[in-house]
N, C-alpha and C positions, 0 to 999 in steps of 0.2 A: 271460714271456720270461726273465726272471731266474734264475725257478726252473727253465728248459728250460737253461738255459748252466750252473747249479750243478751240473744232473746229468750235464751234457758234462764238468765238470770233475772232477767227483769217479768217474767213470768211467775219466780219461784218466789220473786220481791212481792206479786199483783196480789199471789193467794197469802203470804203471809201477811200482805197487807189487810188482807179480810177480813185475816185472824185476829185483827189485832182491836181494843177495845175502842168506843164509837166516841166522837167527839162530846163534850157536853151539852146536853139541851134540855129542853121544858121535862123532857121525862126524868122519873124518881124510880133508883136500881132498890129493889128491898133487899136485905141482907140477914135477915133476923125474924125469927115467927116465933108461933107459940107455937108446941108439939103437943098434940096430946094420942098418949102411949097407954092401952090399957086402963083409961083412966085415968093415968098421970099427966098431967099436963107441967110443961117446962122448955125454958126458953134455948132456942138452936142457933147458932149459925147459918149461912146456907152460900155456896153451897150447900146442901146435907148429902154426905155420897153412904150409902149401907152398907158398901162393901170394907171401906176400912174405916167411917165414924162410926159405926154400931151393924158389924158383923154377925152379931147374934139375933138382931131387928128381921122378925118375918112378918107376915101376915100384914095387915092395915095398920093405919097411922092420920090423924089429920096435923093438918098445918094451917094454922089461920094466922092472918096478915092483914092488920088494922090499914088501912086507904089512906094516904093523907088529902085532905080536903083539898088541897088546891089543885092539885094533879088531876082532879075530875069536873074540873070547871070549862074546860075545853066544850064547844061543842058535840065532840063525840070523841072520848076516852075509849080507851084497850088496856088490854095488859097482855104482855109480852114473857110466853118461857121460853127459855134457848130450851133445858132438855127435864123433862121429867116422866117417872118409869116407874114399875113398870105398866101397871094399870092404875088407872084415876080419876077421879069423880074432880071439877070444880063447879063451887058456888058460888053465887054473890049474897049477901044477904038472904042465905040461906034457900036461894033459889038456883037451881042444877042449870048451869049455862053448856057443859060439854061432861061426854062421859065417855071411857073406852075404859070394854070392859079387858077381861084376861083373855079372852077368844081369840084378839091380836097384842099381845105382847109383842114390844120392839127391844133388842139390844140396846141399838143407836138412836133415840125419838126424834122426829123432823122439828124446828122450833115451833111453836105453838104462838098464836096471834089472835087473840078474842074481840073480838069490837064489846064493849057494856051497853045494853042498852039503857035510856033515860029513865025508862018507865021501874028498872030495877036498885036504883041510887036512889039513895038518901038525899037531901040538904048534909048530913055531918054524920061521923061516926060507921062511915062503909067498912065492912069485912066481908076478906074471900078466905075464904077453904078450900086445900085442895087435899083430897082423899089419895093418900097413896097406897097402890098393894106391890107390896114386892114379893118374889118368887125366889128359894133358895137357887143359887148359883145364877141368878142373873143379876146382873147391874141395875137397883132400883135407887130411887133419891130424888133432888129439888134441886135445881140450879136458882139462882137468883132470881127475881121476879122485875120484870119493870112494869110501872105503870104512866100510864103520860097519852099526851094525843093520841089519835088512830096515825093520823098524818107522818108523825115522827118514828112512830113503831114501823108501821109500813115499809118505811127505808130500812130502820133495823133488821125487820122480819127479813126482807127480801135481799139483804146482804148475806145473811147469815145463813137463806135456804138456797143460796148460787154456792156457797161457798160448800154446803152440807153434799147438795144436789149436783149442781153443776161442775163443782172443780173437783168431785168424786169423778162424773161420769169421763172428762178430760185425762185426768188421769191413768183412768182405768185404761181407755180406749186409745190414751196415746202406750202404754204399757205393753196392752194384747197383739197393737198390731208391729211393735219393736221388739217383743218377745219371740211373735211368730215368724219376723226376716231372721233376728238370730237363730230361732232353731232350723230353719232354709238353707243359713251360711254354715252352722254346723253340720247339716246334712250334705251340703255341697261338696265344704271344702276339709272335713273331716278332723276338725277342729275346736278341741273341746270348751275351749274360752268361749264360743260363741253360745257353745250349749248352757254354760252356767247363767251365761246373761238371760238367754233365752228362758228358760225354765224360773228363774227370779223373775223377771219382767211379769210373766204370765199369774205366778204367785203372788206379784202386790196386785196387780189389776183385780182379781180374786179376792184380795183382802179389804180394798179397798169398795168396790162394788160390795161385799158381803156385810160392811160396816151399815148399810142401808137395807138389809132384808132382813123379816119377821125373821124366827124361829120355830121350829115345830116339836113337842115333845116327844119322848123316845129315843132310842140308840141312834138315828142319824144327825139326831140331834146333838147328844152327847158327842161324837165324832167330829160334828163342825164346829163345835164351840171349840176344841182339843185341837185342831187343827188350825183353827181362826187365833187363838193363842200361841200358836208356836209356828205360825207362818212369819213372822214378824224378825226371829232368831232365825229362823233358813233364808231369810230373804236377803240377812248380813249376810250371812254364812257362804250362800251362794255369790253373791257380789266379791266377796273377798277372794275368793278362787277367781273370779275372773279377773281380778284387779292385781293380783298374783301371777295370773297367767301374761297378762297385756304389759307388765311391766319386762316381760322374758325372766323371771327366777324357778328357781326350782327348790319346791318347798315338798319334800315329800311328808315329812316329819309334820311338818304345820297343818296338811290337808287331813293330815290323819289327826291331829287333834281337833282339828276343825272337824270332823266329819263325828267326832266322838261328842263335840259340844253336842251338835247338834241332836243326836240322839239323846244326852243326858234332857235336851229342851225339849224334846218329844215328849219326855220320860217325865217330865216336871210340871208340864202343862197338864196332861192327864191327870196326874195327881192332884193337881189345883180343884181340877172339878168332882174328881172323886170323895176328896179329904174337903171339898169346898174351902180351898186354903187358902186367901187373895194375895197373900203371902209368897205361895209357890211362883204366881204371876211376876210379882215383883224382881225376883230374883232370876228369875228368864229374862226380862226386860235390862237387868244389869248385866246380866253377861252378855246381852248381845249388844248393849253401851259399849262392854269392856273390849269385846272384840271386835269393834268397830276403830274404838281408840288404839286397840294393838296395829290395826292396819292402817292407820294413819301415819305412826312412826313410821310403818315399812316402807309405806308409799313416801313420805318426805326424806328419810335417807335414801331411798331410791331417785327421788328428785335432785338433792343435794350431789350425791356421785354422780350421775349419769346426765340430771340435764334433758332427758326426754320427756317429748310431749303429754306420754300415756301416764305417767308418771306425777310430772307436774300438773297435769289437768285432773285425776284423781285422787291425788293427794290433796286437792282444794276440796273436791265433792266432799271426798271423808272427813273433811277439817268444817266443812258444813254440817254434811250430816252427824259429828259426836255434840255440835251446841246445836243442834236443832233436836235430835233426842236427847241430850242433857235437860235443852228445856220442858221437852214433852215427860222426860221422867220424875220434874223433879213438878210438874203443875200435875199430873197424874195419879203418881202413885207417890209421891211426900206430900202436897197442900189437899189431893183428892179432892179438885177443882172439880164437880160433876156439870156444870156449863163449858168448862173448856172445851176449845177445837184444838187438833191435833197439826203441828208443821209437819211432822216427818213424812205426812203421802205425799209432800211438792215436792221432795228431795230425788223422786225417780224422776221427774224433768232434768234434774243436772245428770243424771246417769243417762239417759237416753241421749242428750244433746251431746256428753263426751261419745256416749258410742257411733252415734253417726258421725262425728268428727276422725275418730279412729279409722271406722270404715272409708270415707272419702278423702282420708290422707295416704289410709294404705293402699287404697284405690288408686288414688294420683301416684304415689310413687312404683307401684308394680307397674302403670302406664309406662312413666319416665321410665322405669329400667327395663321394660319392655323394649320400647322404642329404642333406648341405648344399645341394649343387645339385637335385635333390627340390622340397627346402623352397621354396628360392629361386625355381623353376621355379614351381610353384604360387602360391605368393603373388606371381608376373611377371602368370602365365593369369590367377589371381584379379582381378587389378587392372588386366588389359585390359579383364577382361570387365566389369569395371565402367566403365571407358570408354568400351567398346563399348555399352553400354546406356545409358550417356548418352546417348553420340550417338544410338540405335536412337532411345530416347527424343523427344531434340530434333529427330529429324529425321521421327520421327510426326508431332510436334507443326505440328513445320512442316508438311508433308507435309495434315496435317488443315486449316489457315489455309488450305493454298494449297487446297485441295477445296472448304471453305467460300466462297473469296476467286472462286474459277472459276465457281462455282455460282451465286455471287451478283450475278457479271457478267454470267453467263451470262442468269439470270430478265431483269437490266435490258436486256439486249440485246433478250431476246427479248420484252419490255414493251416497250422502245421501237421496236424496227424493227414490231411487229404493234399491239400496242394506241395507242404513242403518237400513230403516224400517224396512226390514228383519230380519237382524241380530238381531235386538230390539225383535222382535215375536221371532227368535229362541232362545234369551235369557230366554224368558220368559218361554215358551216350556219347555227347560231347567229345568227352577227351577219348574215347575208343574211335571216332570218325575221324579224327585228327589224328589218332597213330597210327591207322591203316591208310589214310592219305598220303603217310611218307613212304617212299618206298625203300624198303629194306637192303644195305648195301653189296651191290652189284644183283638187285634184282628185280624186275618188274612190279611197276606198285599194282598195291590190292584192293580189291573191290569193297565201296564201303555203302553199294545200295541196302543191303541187308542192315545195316548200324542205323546208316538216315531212318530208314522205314519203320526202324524201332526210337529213332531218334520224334519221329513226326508222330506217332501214338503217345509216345509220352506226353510231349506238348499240349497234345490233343484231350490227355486226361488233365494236364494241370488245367486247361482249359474248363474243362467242364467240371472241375472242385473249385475251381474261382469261380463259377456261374453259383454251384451250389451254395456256395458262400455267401455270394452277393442274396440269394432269393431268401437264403434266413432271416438275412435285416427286415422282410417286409414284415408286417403288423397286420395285415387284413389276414381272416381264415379263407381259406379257396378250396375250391373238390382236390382231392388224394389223386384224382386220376388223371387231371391235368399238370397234377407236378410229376406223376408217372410219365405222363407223354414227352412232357418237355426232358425227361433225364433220357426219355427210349429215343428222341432228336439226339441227343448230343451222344449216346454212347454210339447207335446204331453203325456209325460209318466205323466207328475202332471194331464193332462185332465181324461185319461185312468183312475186314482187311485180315482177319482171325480165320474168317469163312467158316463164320458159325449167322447160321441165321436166328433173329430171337420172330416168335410165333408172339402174340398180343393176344391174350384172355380175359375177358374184365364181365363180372356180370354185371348186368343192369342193375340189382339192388344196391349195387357198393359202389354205384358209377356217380353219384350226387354226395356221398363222404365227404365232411369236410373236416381238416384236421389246423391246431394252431400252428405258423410258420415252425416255430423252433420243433414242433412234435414232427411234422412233416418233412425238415433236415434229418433226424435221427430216420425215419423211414428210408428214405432215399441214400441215406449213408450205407443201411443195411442192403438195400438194392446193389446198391452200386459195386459194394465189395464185392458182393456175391455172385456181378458180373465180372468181375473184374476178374474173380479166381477161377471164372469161365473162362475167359480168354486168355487167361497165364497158365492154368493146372490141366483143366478137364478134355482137352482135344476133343471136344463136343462140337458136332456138325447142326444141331439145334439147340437152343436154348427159350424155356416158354416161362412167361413172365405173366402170372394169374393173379386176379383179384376176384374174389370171390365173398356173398355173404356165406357167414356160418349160423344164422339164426340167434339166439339168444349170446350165444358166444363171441360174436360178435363180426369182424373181419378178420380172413384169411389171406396171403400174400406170399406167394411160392413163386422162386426163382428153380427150376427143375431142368437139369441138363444130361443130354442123351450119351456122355462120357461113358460110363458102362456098357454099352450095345460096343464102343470098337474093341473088342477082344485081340490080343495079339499075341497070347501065349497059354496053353494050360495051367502055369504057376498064379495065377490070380482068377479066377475063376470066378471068385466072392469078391472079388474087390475091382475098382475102375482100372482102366487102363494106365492112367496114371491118376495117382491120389497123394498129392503132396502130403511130407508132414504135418504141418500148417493145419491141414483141415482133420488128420489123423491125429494129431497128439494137442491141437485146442493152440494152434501159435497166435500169434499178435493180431493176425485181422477177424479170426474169431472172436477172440476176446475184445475187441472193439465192439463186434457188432455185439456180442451180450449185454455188454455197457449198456449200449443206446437200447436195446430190447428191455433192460430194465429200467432206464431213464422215461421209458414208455410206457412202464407196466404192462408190460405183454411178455408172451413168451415163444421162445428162438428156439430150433430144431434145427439140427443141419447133420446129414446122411443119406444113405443109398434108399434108393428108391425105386418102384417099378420102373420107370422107364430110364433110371439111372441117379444120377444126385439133384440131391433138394435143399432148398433153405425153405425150411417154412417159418412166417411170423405171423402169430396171431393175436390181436389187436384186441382191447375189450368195446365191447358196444358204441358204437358214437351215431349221434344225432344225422339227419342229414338235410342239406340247407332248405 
C-alpha cells in the first residue's frame, strides 16, 4: 500500500512537473505588445485574459509584437503560443501564416507551434500580429508568446501538448474506470461512500476530458458551459461525503449544508453565464477552496484522535488538494494567467490511489477476520461435537442400563407372575403330601396319589413358564406357529392327565407369521392361561387351539373349550358347567392376559361360545417371513 501511494505521488510530482516553467534557453518569452482596439492602439501585458483584464472587450483586436533580431538567426526559428482564443488570424510581416476561423472556437486551445519560414523574415525589424476574436461568455486572450529555434520550441511545444493531451486523457481514463468499480461496490455492497466516490470520479474524468472539446452554440451549449463550471464544487462536494463517510462520522447536519452549497454552485454558475458575470465564477471557485479547507480540519482532527489510515491518508490528499487549488486560484482567477495550466486535475490520482488502498486493506482485513471467525467457528463445531458425543455417549450408556434394567425386570416379572405362582402351589402341594403321609393317631395313613398327581402337574407348569422364559431371551423373530407347537409339546401331557384333548387348527396363510421374541412371549402367555383355566375351571373333554388369517384385520387366535356341552343341572342353562369367578367377574388371570393383549396392540375377548368358551385374540397385520 505504500508503494501504491509512492507512485500516486511521484505521478502527481511527473505532471506538476510539466506544469512547471521550462529551464532557460536561446528562446525569448514576449510579455508585452502593442493592442490596437478600435483604432486605439496601447501597450498590454500578456498574459492578456478578456474575461477579468477587459470584461467589456468583444469583437476583434490585434496584437503586434516587435521580433528581436537575434532570436531569428537560427537556422530555422518558430514561435510558440501555449494558449490563444478564441478565433485568430496570425502574421508575419504582414503575411497570414495560420488562421481559424469562429466555425471552430475552442474553450481550452491546444499550444500552437509555427515554424517561420526564411523567405518571410527580414534582416531587422520582424513583426507578428495576431488578430484575436473573442465571443461574449467565452474565454478569449493571448498568453505569452515565445520565439527562439524550432529545435527548442519543439520540446516546449511537445511537453506542454503531453501535458494538455495526454495527462488529460490518463486522468480522465484512470478516473472513469475507478468511478465505475466504485459505483459496482456501491451496487454490490450497498454502500453509499462508494457511490459518492463513484459518481465524482466519473464527474472529473468528464471535466477533464470536456476541458479539450469545441463548443457548439445553442441551449446545449449553454448547459455544458453551467455544468462544466460547477462540476468543479460537486466534485469537492462529493469527495467530502465520502471522506466523511470513510472516516465512520456522522454528519447529518454537514451533508445538508453540503448538499445546499452545492445547489447555491449550481445556482451561481448559471448566473455567471447568464449575467455573463466572471465574478460569479470566482466565487464558486472560493467556496469550493473553502470547503475543501473545512474538510481538511475534519479529516486532521480525525487523524489526530483516532490515528486511522482513512483518516490520516485523506487528510494529506486534502492538505494537498487546498495548496494545489489555492495555487490554481490564485494564478486563475487573481494574476488571470491565460497561459497557465491547471494542478488540481492530478490531485484525483492521490484520491484514486487512497481509494484502492482502502479497498485492499478492507479487503485484507474482512479476509483476516474471515479466516479468524473460520478458525473460531470450527474449533466452536469441533467442541460441540465433542459434547455432543459425550452426551450421544452417556446417553447410550444410559439408554443401554435402562434396556438391560427393563429386561431384567421384565424376565422377573414374567418369573414371578408365571413360574412363581407355580412354585408357591407346588410348595403348597408339598406340605399337603406330607400331612397326608402322616398317619392320623390310631388310624390308617392316607392316600396321597391324588396330592403327587397334582403335586407333578404343578412342576410340570413351572416347567414349561421356565422354558417360556428362557425362549424370551432369544433375539431372532421365528414363525408364531412353531412357538405354538413348541407351548402345545409342553402343555399337551398336563391337558392328556385333565383328559381334555386339545384339536390343532392352524391355516396355512398364518402358518409363516413371524412375530418379535418379546411380542411372541405375550402371545403364548395368553395361550397358556387360557389353557390353563381349561384344565382348572372348564371340565371340557376338548379343547381347540386355532390360528387363522382374518384378511386385512389381520391374525386370529382362539383357545375354544367344549365346557358348555356338559350340562348337569337345569339352574345354568345359559351358563357353563362350571364357570369360575375369575373369568365371570374379570380376576387376575384375565387381567393379565388384557395386559399383554394391549402390550400387543390387539384386542382380547373371552366368553361363551357356540361350541362353549372362547378366548379370542386378535393380532393387527404382520409381514410374513
Amino acid at each position: 500500500m505504500r508503494r501504491l501511494a509512492t507512485v500516486a505521488l511521484l505521478a502527481l510530482a511527473a505532471g506538476l512537473g510539466a506544469c512547471s516553467p521550462f529551464a532557460p534557453g536561446a528562446a525569448v518569452e514576449l510579455r508585452s505588445a502593442r493592442l490596437v482596439d478600435a483604432g486605439v492602439e496601447r501597450e498590454v501585458a500578456l498574459p492578456d485574459a478578456w474575461e477579468s483584464g477587459a470584461p467589456s472587450r468583444r469583437g476583434s483586436v490585434r496584437y503586434r509584437l516587435d521580433l528581436p533580431d537575434a532570436t531569428l538567426r537560427s537556422p530555422q526559428s518558430a514561435i510558440f503560443v501555449p494558449r490563444v482564443g478564441n478565433a485568430y488570424r496570425i502574421q508575419i510581416n504582414g503575411q497570414t501564416l495560420l488562421a481559424v476561423g469562429p466555425s471552430a472556437p475552442r474553450d481550452g486551445e491546444l499550444p500552437l507551434l509555427l515554424p517561420l519560414p526564411q523567405a518571410l523574415l527580414q534582416p531587422a525589424g520582424n513583426r507578428l500580429e495576431i488578430e484575436v476574436s473573442g465571443e461574449s461568455r467565452r474565454e478569449a486572450g493571448l498568453s505569452p508568446v515565445w520565439i527562439g529555434p524550432l529545435s527548442e520550441l519543439s520540446v516546449r511545444h511537445a511537453a506542454l501538448s503531453r501535458n494538455q493531451v495526454f495527462g488529460a486523457w490518463v486522468v480522465s481514463s484512470a478516473a472513469s474506470v475507478m468511478g465505475a468499480l466504485a459505483l459496482l461496490l456501491a451496487w454490490r455492497t450497498r454502500r453509499s461512500l462508494y457511490a459518492f466516490f463513484g459518481v465524482a470520479s466519473l464527474l472529473w474524468a468528464w471535466r477533464v476530458s470536456g476541458m479539450q472539446l469545441g463548443g457548439a452554440d445553442g441551449t446545449w451549449a449553454a448547459i455544458g458551459t453551467v455544468l462544466f463550471h460547477a462540476s468543479y464544487a460537486w466534485f469537492a462536494l462529493l469527495m467530502t461525503l465520502y471522506s466523511l463517510a470513510a472516516i465512520g462520522g456522522d454528519w447529518p447536519r454537514a451533508r445538508r449544508l453540503l448538499l445546499a452549497w452545492g445547489g447555491v454552485a449550481l445556482l451561481l454558475s448559471a448566473g455567471a453565464w447568464m449575467l455573463d458575470a466572471p465574478l460569479l465564477r470566482t466565487v464558486v471557485l472560493a467556496g469550493t477552496l473553502l470547503n475543501v479547507l473545512w474538510l481538511l480540519i475534519v479529516l486532521a482532527r480525525a487523524a489526530w484522535r483516532d490515528h486511522t489510515p482513512a483518516a490520516v491518508m485523506l487528510g494529506a490528499v486534502a492538505a494537498i488538494a487546498v495548496a494545489v487549488g489555492a495555487r490554481d486560484f490564485w494564478v486563475f482567477r487573481v494574476l488571470s494567467d491565460y497561459g497557465a495550466l491547471t494542478w488540481s486535475r492530478y490531485t484525483i490520482l492521490l484520491l484514486l490511489a487512497v481509494l484502492a488502498w482502502l479497498l485492499v486493506d478492507e479487503f485484507t482485513r474482512s479476509t483476516t477476520a474471515l479466516r479468524a471467525l473460520n478458525t473460531d467457528l470450527q474449533e466452536r463445531v469441533a467442541q460441540k461435537e465433542r459434547e455432543l458425543q459425550g452426551v450421544f455417549d452417556g446417553k447410550r450408556e444410559h439408554e443401554r442400563e435402562q434396556a438391560v434394567l427393563a429386561e431384567r425386570d421384565r424376565i422377573l416379572r414374567e418369573m414371578h407372575d408365571g413360574l412363581g405362582g407355580r412354585l408357591v402351589a407346588a410348595m403348597a402341594l408339598t406340605s399337603q403330601v406330607e400331612r397326608q403321609s402322616l398317619p392320623p393317631p390310631g388310624g390308617a395313613p392316607r392316600s396321597v396319589d391324588e396330592p403327587l398327581r397334582d403335586l407333578k402337574l404343578t412342576l410340570d407348569d413351572c416347567l414349561v413358564e421356565l422354558r417360556l422364559a428362557l425362549d424370551s431371551l432369544e433375539t431372532d423373530q421365528r414363525p408364531l406357529i412353531e412357538a405354538l407347537a413348541e407351548l402345545r409339546f409342553r402343555v399337551e401331557p398336563s391337558l392328556r392327565a385333565a383328559g381334555v384333548r386339545l384339536v390343532w387348527q392352524v391355516d396355512d396363510a398364518a402358518s409363516e407369521v413371524e412375530l418379535p421374541a418379546a411380542e411372541t412371549l405375550h402371545v403364548l402367555r395368553i395361550v397358556r392361561e387360557a389353557l390353563t383355566n381349561v384344565i382348572k375351571h372348564a371340565q371340557a373333554t376338548v379343547v381347540w387351539l386355532k390360528l387363522e388369517s382374518a384378511g386385512e384385520q389381520g391374525l386370529l387366535l382362539s383357545v375354544v373349550d367344549n365346557g358348555l356341552q356338559q350340562r348337569t343341572s337345569d339352574e345354568q342353562e345359559t351358563m357353563p358347567l362350571f364357570v369360575p369367578p375369575t373369568l365371570v367377574h374379570g380376576g387376575r388371570g384375565l387381567a393379565n392376559m388384557q395386559r399383554r393383549a394391549a402390550a400387543l396392540s390387539a384386542r382380547l375377548e373371552s366368553g361363551p361360545h357356540a361350541e362353549g368358551w372362547a378366548v379370542t385374540l386378535q393380532l393387527a397385520a404382520r409381514s410374513a417371513a
